[in-house]
C-alpha beads as a LAMMPS data file, in Angstrom:
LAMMPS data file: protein, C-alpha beads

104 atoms
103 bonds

1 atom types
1 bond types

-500.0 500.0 xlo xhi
-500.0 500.0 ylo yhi
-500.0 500.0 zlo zhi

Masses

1 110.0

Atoms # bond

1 1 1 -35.170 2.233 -18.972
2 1 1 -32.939 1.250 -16.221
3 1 1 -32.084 4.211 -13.706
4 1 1 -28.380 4.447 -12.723
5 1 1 -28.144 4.874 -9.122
6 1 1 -25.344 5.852 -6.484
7 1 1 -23.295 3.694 -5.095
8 1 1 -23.654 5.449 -1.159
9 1 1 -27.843 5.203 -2.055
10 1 1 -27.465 1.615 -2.344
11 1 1 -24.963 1.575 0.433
12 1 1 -27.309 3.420 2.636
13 1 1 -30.001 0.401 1.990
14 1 1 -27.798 -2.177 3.378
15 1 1 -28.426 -4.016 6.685
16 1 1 -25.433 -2.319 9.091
17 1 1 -23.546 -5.682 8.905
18 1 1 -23.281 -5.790 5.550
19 1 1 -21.888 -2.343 5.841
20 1 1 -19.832 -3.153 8.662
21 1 1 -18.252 -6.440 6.415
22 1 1 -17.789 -4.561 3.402
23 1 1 -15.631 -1.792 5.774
24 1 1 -13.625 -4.276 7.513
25 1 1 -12.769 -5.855 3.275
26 1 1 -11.713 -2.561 2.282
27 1 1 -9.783 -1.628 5.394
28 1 1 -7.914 -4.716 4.948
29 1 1 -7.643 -4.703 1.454
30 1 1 -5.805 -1.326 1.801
31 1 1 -3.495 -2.538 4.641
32 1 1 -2.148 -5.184 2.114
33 1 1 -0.695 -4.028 -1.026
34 1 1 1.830 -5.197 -3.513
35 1 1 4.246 -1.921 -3.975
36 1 1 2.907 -1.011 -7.692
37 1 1 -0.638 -0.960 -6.022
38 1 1 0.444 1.378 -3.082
39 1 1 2.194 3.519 -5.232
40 1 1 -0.638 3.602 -7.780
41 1 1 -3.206 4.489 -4.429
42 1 1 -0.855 6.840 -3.557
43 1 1 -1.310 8.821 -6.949
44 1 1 2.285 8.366 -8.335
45 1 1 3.379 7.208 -11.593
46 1 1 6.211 5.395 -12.234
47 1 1 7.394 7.907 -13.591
48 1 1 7.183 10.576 -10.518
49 1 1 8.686 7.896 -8.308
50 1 1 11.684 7.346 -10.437
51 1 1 12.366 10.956 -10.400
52 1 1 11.739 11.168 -6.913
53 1 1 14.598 8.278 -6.819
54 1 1 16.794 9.628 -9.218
55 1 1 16.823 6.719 -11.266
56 1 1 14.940 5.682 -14.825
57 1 1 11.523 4.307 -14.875
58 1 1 12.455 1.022 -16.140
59 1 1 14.270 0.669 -12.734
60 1 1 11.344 0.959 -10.697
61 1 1 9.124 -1.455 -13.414
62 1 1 11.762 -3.558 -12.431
63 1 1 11.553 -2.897 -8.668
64 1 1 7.877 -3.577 -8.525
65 1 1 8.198 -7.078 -9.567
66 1 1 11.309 -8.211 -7.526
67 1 1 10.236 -10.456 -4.261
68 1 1 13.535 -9.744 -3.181
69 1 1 15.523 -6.773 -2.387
70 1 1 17.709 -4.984 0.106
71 1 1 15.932 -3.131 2.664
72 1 1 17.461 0.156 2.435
73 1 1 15.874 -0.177 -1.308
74 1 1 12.831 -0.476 -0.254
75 1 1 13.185 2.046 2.791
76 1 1 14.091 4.542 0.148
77 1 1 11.148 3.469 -2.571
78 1 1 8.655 3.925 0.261
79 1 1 10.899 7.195 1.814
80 1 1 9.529 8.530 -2.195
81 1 1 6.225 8.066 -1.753
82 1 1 6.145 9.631 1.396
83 1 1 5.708 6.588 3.776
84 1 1 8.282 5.479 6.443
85 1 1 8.948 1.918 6.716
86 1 1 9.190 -0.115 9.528
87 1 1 9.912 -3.585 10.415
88 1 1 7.599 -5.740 12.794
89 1 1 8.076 -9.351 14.049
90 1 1 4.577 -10.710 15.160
91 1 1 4.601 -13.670 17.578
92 1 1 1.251 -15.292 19.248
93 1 1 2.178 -13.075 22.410
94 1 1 3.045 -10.020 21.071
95 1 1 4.773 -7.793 18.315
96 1 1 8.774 -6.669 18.304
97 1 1 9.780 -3.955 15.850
98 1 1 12.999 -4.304 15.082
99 1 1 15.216 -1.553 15.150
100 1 1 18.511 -2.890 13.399
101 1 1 17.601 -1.341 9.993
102 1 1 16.262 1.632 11.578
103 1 1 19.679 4.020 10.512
104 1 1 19.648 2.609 6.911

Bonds

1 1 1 2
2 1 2 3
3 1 3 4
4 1 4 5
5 1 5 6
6 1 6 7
7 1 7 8
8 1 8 9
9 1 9 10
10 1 10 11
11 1 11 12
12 1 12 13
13 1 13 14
14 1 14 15
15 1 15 16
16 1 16 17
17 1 17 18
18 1 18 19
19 1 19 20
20 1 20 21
21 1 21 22
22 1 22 23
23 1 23 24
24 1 24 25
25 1 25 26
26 1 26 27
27 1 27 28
28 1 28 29
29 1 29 30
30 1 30 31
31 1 31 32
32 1 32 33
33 1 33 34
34 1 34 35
35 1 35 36
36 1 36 37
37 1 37 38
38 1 38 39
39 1 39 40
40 1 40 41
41 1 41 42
42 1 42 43
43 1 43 44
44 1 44 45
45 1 45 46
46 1 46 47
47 1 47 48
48 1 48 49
49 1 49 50
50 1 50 51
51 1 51 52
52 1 52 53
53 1 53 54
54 1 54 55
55 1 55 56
56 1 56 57
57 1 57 58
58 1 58 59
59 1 59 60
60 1 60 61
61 1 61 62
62 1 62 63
63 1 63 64
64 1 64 65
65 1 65 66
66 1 66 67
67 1 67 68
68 1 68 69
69 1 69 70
70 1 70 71
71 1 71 72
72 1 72 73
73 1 73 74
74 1 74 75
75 1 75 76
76 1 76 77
77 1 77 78
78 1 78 79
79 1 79 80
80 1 80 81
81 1 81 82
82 1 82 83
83 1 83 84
84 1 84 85
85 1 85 86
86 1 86 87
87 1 87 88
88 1 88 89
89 1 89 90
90 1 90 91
91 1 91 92
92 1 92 93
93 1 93 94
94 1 94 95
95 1 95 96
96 1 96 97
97 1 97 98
98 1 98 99
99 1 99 100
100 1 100 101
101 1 101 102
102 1 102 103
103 1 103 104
């Protein structure tokens, strides 16, 4: 019979680079999201969020699979799940955040 063990035992038994890889995956696996997969880690439904919004849950289906949309959408969308968003150039010498969108 095959034992089931925990994950942080097994954890615990890997070398500290493979611990140290598998941190740096998940850090930057949760800097990178596609919205329905930050609101989902966030704990909302689409539901929630679309009362949050105001607006019907279809609406923020629909939302979720756009590429495209206005900013002041999406400043909003994120405003609902409790984030602020902000807009950063990044250049080989440097990184600008832009401010122009910063009243929408």
């Amino acid at each position: 019979m095959i034992m089931a063990k925990k994950f942080s035992e097994l954890r615990e038994k890997m070398p500290l680079e493979s611990r140290l890889r598998v941190q740096e995956q998940v850090k930057k696996a949760l800097a990178e999201m596609p919205l329905n997969e930050l609101r989902q880690a966030r704990g909302l439904s689409q539901e929630m969020l679309a009362e949050a919004l105001g607006i019907q849950q279809p609406a923020i289906a629909k939302m979720e699979r756009r590429t495209d949309m206005y900013i002041s959408t999406l400043r909003s969308h994120i405003k609902a799940m409790g984030g602020e968003l902000e807009i950063t150039a990044h250049f080989p010498d440097g990184e600008v955040k832009i401010t122009n969108f910063s009243q929408l």
